[in-house]
C-alpha positions in Angstrom: 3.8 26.1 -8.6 -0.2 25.3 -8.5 -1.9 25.3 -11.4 -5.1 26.3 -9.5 -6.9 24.2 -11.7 -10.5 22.0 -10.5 -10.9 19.8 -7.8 -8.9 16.7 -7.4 -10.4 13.4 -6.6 -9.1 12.1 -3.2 -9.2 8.4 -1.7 -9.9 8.0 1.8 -11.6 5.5 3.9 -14.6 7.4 6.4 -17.1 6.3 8.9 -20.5 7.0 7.5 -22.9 6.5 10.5 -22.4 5.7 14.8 -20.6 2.4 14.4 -17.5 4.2 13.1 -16.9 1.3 10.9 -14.3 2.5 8.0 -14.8 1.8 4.8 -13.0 3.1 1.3 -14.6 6.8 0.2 -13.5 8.8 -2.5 -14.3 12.8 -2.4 -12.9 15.9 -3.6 -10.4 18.0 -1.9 -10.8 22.3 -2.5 -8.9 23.6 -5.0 -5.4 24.6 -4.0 -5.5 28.6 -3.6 -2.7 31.1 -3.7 -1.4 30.0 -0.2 -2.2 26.7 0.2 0.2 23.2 0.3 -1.1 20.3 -1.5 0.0 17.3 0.5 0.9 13.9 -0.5 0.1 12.2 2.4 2.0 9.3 3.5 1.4 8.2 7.3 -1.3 9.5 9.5 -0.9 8.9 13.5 -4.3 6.9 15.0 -5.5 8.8 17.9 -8.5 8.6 20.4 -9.8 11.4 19.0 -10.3 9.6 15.7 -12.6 6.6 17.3 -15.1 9.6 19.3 -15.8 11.4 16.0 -16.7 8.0 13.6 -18.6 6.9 16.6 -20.3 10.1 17.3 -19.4 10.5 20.8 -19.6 14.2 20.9 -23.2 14.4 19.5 -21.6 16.2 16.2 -20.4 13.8 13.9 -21.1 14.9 10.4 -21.1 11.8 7.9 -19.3 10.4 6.0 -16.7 11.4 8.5 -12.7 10.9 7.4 -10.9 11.2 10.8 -7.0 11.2 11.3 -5.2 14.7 12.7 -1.5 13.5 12.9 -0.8 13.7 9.7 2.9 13.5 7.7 3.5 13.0 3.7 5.5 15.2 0.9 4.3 18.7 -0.7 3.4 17.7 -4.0 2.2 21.1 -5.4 1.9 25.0 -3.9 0.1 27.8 -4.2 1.5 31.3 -6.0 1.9 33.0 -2.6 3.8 30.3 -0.5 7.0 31.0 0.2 8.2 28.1 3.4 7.5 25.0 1.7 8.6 23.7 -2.1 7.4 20.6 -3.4 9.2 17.9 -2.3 9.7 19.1 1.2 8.1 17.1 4.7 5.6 17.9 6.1 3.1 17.8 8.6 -0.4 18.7 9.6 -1.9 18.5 13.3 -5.2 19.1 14.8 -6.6 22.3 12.9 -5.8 23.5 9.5 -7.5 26.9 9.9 -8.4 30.1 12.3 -9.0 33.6 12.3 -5.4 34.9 12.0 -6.9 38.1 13.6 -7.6 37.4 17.6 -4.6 38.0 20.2 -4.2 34.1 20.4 -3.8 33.9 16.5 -1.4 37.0 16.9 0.9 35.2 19.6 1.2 32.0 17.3 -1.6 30.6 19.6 -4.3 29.4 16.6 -5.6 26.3 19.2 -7.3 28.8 21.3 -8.8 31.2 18.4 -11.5 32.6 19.6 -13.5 33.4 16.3 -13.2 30.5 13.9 -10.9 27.6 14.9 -11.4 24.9 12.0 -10.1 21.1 12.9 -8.2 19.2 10.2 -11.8 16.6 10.4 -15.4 17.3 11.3 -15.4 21.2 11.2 -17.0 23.6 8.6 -14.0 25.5 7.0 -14.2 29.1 5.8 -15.1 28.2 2.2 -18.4 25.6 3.9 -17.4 22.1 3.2 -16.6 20.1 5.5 -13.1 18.9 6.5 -11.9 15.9 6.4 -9.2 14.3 7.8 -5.7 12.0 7.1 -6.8 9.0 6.5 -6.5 9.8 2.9 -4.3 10.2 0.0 -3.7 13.6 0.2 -4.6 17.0 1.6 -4.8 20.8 1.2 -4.1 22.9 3.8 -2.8 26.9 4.2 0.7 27.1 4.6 0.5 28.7 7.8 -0.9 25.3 9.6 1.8 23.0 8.4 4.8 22.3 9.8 8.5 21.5 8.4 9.5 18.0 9.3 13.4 17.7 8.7 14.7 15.3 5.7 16.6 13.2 8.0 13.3 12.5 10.8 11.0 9.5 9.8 7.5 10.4 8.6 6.0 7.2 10.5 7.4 8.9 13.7 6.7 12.7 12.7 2.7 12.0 12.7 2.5 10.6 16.0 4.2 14.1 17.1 1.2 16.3 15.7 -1.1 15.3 18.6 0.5 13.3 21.0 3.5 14.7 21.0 2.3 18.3 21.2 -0.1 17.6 23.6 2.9 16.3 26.2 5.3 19.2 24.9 3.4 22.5 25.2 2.4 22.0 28.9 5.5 21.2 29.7 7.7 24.3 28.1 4.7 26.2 29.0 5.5 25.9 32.9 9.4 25.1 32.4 9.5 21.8 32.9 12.8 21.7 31.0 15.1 22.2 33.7 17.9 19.6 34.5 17.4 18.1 37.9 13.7 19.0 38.5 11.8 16.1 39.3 8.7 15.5 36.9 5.8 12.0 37.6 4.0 11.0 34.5 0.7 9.7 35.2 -0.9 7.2 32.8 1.4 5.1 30.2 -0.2 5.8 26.8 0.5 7.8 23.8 0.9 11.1 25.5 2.5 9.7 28.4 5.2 7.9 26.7 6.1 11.3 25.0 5.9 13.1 28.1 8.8 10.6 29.9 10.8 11.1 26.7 10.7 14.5 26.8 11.3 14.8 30.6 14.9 12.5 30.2 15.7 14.7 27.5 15.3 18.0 29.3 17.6 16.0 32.2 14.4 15.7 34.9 14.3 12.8 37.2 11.0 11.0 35.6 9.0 8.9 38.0 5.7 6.6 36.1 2.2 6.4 37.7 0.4 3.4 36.3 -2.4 1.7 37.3 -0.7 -1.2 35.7 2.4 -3.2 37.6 2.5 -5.2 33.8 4.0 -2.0 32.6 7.1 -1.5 35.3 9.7 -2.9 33.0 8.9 -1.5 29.7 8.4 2.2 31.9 12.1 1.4 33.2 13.8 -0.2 30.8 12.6 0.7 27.4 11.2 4.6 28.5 14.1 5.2 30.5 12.2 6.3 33.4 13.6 6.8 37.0 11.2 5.2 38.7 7.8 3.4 38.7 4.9 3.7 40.8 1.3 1.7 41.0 -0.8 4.8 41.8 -3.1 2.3 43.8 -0.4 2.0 46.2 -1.4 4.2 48.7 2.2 3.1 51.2 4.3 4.3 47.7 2.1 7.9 47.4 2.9 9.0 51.3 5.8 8.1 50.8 6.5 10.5 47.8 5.2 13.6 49.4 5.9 17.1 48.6 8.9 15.2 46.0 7.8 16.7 42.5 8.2 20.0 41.3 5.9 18.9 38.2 3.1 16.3 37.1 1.1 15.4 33.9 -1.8 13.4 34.0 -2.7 12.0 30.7 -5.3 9.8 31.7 -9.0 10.3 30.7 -11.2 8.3 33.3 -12.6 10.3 36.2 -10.1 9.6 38.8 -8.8 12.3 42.0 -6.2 14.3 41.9 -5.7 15.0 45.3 -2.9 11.9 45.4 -1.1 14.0 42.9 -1.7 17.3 44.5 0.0 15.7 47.9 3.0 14.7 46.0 3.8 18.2 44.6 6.0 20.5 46.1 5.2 23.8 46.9 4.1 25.7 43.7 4.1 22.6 42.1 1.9 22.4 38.7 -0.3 19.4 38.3 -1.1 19.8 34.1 -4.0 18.0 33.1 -3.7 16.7 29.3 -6.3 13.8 29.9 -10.2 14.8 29.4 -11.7 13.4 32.3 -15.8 13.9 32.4 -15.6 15.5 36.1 -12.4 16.5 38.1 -12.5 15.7 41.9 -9.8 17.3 44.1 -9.9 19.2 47.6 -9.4 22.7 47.1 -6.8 23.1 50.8 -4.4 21.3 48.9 -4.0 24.1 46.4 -4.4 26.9 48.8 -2.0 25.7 51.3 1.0 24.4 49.1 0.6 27.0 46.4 -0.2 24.5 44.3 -1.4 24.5 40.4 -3.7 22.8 38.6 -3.4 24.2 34.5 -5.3 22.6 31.8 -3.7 22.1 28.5 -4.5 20.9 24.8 -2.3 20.8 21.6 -0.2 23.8 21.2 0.3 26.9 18.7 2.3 26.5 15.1 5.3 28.6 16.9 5.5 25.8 19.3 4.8 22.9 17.4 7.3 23.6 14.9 9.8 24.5 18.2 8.7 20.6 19.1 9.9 19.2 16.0 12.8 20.6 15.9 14.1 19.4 19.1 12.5 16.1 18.6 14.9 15.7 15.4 18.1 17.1 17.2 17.9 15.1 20.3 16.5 11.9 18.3 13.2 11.9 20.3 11.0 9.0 18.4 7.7 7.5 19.6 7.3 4.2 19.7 4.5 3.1 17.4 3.2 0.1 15.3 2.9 0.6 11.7 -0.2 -0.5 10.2 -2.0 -0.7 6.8 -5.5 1.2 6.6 -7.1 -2.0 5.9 -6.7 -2.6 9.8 -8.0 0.6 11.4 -10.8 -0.5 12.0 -9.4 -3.4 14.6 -7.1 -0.7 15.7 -9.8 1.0 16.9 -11.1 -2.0 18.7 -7.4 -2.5 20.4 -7.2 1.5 20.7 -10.4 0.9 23.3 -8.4 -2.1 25.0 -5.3 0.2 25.2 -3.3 -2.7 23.5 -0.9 -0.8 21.3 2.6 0.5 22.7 2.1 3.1 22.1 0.7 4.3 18.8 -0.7 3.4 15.8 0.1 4.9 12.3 -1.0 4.5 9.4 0.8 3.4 6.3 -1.2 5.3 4.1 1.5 5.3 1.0 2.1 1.9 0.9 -1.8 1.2 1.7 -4.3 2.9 1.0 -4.7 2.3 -2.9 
């Protein structure tokens, strides 16, 4: 059990102004309270996310900013009143470590849309006024209720990756039942969420078709993904060709781009989820109204789904594919992050690394 005692010194390495170069920074993490996990952490997933905030896209970047949200490691010490995790267990953290626990979205095991006091594991003011700070770090303390139980016999390297990218593909999809067998579902963009969202489609038993801007990436989508078939969405003979074939999209991609190719290719009643965060969204409106068609935006998911994720992830031996790295190379991670040259992830070695 905690022994509630001061504040522990924590290593991290943090951005400290726009040029989100990293660099080591050591800080305090809060004291661990009555239902709170202290976390050794031991790999932290690289996400997109990560180079925005150190380079102070949003306009909100508090400094010296420690990013990293996919985070994995081994309780090392709880508070009095926790009850699901011991010390020694797996865990992980995702994208927030904190809301309301009030508000009907909190209620429904929907924290990510809290509509009173959402706090993100990095660059959000928690309930207690410092300022949180993220996974690339030696360790963490977070309330119970926002980790997640990652089973003995699932890597951590692979668990982080799920906390973000993995979630982000997986809630859309169970959200509008994409998990029946012989459904056809087309995966648009080849990335970190994408890759998830094929793996998950062949799992539930859908007939996965890729949509890449990139013909380089055919036999990797086929071969190593698994996927049905491959598509270069610039190909406009390919798109007419596919009409009114899919019962279900995702579109992870992020630059501004129309969906109106996608729309045509849905059946009717078809849902087109967008995962991506395109700056505008250009589509014609008759496509929607005369197909039935949907277009539903969608983000991380709840703890009751995120823990539903990792589950299955472990049962039906879903792994990302990533490429372990020490910390000392985040920062040209970051550089090959903005070139999309990873396949498909980076993580973090922060046991074996950061020192």
């Amino acid at each position: 059990m905690s022994s509630l005692s001061g504040n522990d010194e924590c290593l991290g390495w943090a951005a400290r102004d726009e040029s989100g170069v990293l660099s080591p920074y050591n800080f305090s993490r809060r004291v661990v309270g009555s239902d709170d996990v202290s976390i050794k952490i031991t790999h932290c997933g690289v996400c997109y996310g990560d180079v925005l905030w150190t380079r102070n896209k949003h306009g909100d970047s508090m400094y010296p900013l420690v990013p990293g949200h996919e985070i994995a490691g081994i309780v090392k010490d709880v508070g009095s009143n926790v009850h699901r995790f011991k010390v020694g267990d797996h865990v992980g953290v995702g994208t927030y470590v904190n809301s309301c626990r009030e508000c009907e979205y909190c209620n429904d095991g929907l924290e990510v849309h809290c509509v009173k006091d959402l706090v993100y594991t990095f660059n959000r003011v928690d309930v207690d006024g410092t300022i949180t700070k993220g996974g690339y770090s030696s360790f963490t303390v977070v309330h119970e209720r926002y980790c997640y139980r990652i089973p003995n016999n699932y890597p951590l390297a692979s668990a982080a990756t799920l906390l973000c990218a993995g979630i982000s593909a997986y809630a859309p999809m169970m959200r509008h039942k994409m998990n029946q067998p012989g459904k056809s579902l087309g995966v648009v963009g080849l990335g970190g969420l994408g890759h998830m969202a094929v793996k998950f489609g062949k799992a539930f038993g859908l007939n996965v078709t890729i949509f890449s801007t990139s013909l380089s990436k055919k036999e990797e989508a086929l071969t190593l993904l698994g996927a049905d078939r491959f598509v270069v969405s610039s190909d406009q003979e390919q798109i007419k060709a596919l009409a009114n074939s899919f019962d279900f999209i995702i579109d992870t991609a992020s630059g501004i781009h129309s969906y109106d190719p996608y729309l045509s290719m849905l059946k009717t009643v078809g849902v087109l989820a967008i995962v991506g965060f395109p700056s505008e969204a250009k589509f014609s409106p008759p496509i929607l109204n005369l197909g039935m068609k949907t277009i539903s935006g969608s983000v991380v998911g709840g703890t009751k789904v995120t823990q539903e994720m990792i589950d299955f992830c472990a049962a039906h031996k879903i792994y990302p594919d990533i490429e372990v790295i020490p910390i000392q190379y985040a920062n040209e991670a970051f550089e090959r992050l903005l070139k999309k040259d990873v396949k498909y992830r980076f993580v973090i070695d922060i046991e074996n690394s950061l020192k």
